[in-house]
C-alpha positions, -999 to 999 in steps of 0.1 A, spaced: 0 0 0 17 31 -13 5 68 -25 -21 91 -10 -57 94 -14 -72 92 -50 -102 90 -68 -88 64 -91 -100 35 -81 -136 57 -81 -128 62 -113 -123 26 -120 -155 14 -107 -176 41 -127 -164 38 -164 -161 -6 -161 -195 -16 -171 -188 -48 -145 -190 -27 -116 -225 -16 -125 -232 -49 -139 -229 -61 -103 -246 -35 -86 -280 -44 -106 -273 -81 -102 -270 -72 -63 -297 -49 -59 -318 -69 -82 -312 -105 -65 -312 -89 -25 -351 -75 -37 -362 -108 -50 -349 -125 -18 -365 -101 3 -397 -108 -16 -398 -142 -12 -387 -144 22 -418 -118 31 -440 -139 10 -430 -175 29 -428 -157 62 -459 -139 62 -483 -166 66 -463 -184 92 -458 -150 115 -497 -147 111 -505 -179 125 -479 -174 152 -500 -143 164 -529 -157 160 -518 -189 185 -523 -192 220 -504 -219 248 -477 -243 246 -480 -247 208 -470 -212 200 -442 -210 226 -426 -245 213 -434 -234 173 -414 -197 183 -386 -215 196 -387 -233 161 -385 -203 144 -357 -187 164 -336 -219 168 -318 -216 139 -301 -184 147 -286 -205 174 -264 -219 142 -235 -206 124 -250 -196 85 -221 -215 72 -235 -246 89 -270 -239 75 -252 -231 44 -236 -262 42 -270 -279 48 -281 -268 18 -253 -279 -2 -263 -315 9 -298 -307 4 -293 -291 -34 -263 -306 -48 -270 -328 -79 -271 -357 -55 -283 -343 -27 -321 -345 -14 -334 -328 -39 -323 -346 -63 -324 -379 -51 -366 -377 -50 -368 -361 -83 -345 -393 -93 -369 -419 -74 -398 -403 -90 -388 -408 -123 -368 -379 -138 -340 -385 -159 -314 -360 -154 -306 -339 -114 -319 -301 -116 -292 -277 -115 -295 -259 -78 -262 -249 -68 -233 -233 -82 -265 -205 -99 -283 -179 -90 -308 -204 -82 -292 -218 -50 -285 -186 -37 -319 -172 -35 -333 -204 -17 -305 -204 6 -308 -167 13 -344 -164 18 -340 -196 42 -312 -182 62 -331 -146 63 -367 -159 75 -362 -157 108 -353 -120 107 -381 -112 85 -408 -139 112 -394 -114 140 -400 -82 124 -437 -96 115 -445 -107 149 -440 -72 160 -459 -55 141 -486 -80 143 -490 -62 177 -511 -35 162 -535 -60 151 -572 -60 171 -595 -91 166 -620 -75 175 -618 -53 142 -617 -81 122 -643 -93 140 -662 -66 135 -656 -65 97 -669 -99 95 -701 -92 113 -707 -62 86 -702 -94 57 -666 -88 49 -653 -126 32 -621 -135 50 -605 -123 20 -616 -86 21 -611 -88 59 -572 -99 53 -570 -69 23 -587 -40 40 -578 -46 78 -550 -70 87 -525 -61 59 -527 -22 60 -523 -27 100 -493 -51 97 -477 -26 71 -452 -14 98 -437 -45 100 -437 -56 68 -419 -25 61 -392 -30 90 -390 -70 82 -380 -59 43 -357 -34 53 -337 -60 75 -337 -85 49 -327 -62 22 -297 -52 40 -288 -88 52 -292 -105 19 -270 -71 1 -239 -79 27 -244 -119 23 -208 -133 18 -205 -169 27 -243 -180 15 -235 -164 -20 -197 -177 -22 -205 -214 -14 -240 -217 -29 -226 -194 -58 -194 -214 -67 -179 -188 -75 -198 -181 -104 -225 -152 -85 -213 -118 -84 -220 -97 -59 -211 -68 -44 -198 -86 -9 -180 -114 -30 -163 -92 -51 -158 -76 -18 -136 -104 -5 -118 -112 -41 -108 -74 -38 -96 -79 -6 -82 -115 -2 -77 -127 -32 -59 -102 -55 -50 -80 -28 -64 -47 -38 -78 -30 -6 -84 4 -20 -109 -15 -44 -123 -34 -19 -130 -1 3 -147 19 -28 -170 -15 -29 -177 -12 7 -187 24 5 -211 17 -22 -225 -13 -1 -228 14 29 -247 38 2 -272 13 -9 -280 8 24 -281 46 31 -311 48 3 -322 15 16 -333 37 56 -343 67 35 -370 48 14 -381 28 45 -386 59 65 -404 77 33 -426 43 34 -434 48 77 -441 84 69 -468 70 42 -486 46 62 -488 67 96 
């Protein structure tokens, strides 16, 4: 590391069309896991708040327990799960199909790995916002001859908007600064902004590189508060 401070490597990362290249694949893959996640998660935070005794309290500790592991143990559960003889496989095999589905080392892997890994964070954030929820509303636009589908539209999804909002933000962010999901999932063949990150870093040894990535990580998730705040300001 020699020289002063320059705006070369600033310079770098704005004229290669990779670096932007990257940023879209980023952005574009940490939105779709963040959608799925709050799509899979939503239903199961809803019937959390909606449970009562010993079944809720031992189904919670489901949810939580596996923060208690290391993601590059849950990460490597995956690879058994989705490698092209893994579990996956294995019962498309049994059933009948010809050739193993390609689920790692893509784009593919990643997102179900991600979106795994992040549910727990997004079930949290859900369950807390599920506290603004009042049954007796619902119940009261089901006397008036709401269906249950109207009542979920009009009352229980505008109220649980809060958390929705705060359970997208966290995901967002997680999935953007993933490293060890993307880079074992991946194969080395995703490109993202944190594994390009650690190349930058580790591999070929360029740390001023690796810092102008980092800033642009800490930017997305600078515009990544302010939309979330413009979005509380919205719904009250």
């Amino acid at each position: 590391m020699t020289g002063g401070w320059s705006i070369a490597k600033w310079t770098t990362v704005a004229t290669d069309p990779f670096y932007w290249e990257l940023l879209a694949n980023t952005v574009r893959t940490s939105l779709i896991v963040t959608i799925l996640t709050l799509v899979v998660s939503y239903p199961i935070a809803l019937c959390l708040h909606r449970m009562n005794g010993a079944w809720k309290s031992i189904l919670l500790v489901l949810v939580i327990s596996p923060l208690l592991l290391s993601s590059v143990v849950r990460t490597y559960g995956w690879i058994a799960i989705l490698s092209d003889r893994g579990l996956v496989n294995s019962a498309l095999a049994a059933l009948g199909a010809q050739e193993p589905f390609r689920l790692m080392f893509n784009l593919t892997g990643v997102m179900i790995g991600l979106t795994e890994i992040l549910m727990p964070y997004m079930i949290l954030a859900l369950l807390a916002g599920f506290g603004r929820l009042d049954p007796r509303v619902e119940e009261a636009a089901a006397t008036l001859g709401a269906p249950p589908y109207r009542v979920f539209w009009r009352v229980v999804l505008p109220l649980s908007l809060p958390g929705v909002a705060l359970g997208s933000l966290l995901t967002f962010v997680l999935a953007i600064s993933s490293f060890i999901t993307p880079k074992l999932l991946g194969g080395g063949r995703v490109f993202l902004l944190a594994t390009e990150v650690y190349d930058q870093a580790i591999v070929t040894l360029d740390w001023p590189l690796a810092a102008t990535l980092s800033i642009i990580v800490l930017v997305v998730f600078g515009l990544a508060l302010a939309v979330y705040t413009r979005i509380l300001r919205q719904i009250g």
